[in-house]
Each structure stands twice: as C-alpha cells, then as structure tokens.
N, C-alpha and C positions, 0 to 999 in steps of 0.2 A: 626477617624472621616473623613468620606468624602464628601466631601463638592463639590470640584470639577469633576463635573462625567467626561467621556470620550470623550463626545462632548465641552467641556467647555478647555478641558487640550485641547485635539487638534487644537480648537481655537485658542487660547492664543499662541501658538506653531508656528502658521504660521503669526500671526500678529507681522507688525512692531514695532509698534509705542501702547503705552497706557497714558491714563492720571491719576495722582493719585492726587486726592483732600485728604487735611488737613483741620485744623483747628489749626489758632494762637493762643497763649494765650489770645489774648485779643475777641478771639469769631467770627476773620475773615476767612473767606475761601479763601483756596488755592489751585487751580488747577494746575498742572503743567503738560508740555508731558514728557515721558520717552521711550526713544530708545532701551535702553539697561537692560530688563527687561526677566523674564522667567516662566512659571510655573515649580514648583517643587517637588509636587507630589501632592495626591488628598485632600491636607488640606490647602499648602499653595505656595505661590508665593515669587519670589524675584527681587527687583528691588536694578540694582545699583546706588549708590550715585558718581555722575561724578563729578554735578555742581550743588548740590542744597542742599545748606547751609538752605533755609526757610523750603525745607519741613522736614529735618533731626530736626531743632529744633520744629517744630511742634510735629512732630512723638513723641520726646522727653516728649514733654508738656502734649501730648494728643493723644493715640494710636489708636484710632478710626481712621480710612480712609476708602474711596471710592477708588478702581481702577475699569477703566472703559476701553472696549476696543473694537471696532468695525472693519469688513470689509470693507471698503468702497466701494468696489465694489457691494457687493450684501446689504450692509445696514444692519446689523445682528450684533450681537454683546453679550454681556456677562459686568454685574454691578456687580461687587464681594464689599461686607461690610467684613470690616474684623477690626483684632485688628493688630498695627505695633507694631515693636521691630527694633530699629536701631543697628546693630552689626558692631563695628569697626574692619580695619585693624588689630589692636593689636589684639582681643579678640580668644579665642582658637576656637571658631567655624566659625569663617569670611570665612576659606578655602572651608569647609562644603560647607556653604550656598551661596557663590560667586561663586563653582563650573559650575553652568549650563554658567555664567556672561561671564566668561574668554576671552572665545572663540569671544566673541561678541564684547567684548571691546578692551581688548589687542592686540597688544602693543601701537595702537592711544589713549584709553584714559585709566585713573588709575583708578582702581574702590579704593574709599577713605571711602566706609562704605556699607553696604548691608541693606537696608530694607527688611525686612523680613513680609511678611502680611499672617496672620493665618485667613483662608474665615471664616466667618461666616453665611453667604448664598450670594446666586446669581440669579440674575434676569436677565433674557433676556433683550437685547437692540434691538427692529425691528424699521424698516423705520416705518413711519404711512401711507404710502402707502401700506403696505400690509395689513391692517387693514379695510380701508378707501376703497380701491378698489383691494378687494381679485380678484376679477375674471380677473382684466389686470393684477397684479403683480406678477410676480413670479422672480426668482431672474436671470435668464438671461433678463429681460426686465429690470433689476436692474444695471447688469452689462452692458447692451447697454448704459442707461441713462450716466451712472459713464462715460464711454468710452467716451461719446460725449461731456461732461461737461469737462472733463479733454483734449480732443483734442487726445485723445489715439487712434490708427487706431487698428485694431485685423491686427494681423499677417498671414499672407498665406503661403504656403509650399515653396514659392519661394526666402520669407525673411532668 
C-alpha cells in the first residue's frame, strides 16, 4: 500500500517539526508537537516517544491519529490519518522502526518507545491565500510574507 507518494515522503523529510493529535479515553483531543519524527517508507511514518506519556497512552487506548505537518515558509503541508501501534524499547522490532530516529535524537535524548503510524490517506494542508487570491500568491510571495513576520533577513553572497 502506498499511501505516501513522493512528494508527501519528501516533505515530511525536510520538515522539522510535526503535530500528532490523539484521542483520550475519555473522548478528549490531544494535540502535541513532535521534533523528532520521520517518514519511513510509502505506508508509514515514525515518531519518537521522548516525552509524551499522554499521547503513548492514547495511542494505547485508541490507534486512530492525525499527524499533521507544514512548511512554514511557503504554507503547504500534508494531513496523514492513520492507525498507531506504540512499540517499546524491549520489543524485537523497536531497532527496525527507531532506525530513521537515531540520528536525530541521540545522544541528547532516549527515544523510550516509537509510534509507529500506518497512513490511511492524506490531504493536502495550503494557506487560504492561495485559494482566496490565486493570482498574488504564489509561494515566494509566501516565503517574503514568513521572512517578514518572522524578522528573517534573506542572505547575500556577502553573508
């Protein structure tokens, strides 16, 4: 099954930062960020467990998730539904699936379990400016916007 095509893996690939929504037992949503996250091939993704006790016992409860992950610069992004499985440190395929993690975490933090998220499909995430007004937006006018908001100067051959 694939689910994650070529442009979706390469996303996820240059992005920092993701958010993965659960669901509690008791039917509450849980958004959380995650840093240290990867895609894993064209089915599914893996994020590690550093510091997040809620969403490992959701995942638990109830394998449905959202991860969700954006450019910020140019506004773009990618909604993967998927089914979770939390795979502990003990368990014989943790090394497997923590493989892409490694690199990213150790040796500042322990990865203490892997989520493991099997996509179900994926929806595009865009600004509503490119919708709203296709004819000014395009994504370097996306990127100037981000720049200025953020106080970011672009760089010159001289930097």
């Amino acid at each position: 099954m694939n689910i994650l095509s070529a442009e979706v893996l390469d996303a996820a690939s240059r992005s920092v930062l993701c958010w993965l929504a659960t669901v509690s037992p008791d039917g509450q949503p849980n958004v959380s960020p995650k840093e240290i996250w990867a895609p894993f091939d064209s089915a599914h993704l893996v994020v590690a467990n550093i510091a997040s006790p809620t969403t490992v016992r959701n995942v638990r409860q109830s394998r449905q998730v959202c991860l969700s992950f954006i450019d910020v610069f140019v506004q773009k992004g990618f909604k993967i539904l998927g089914e979770a499985e939390n795979v502990d440190r003990g368990q014989l395929s943790f090394q497997r699936w923590a493989a892409p993690l490694l690199s990213k975490a150790e040796p500042r933090f322990k990865i203490h379990s892997v989520v493991v998220i099997r996509a179900n499909s994926v929806e595009p995430i865009v600004a509503p400016s490119y919708w709203l007004y296709p004819a000014e937006t395009t994504e370097e006018s996306q990127i100037a916007a981000a720049r200025r908001t953020y106080g970011l100067a672009l760089r010159t051959n001289d930097d």
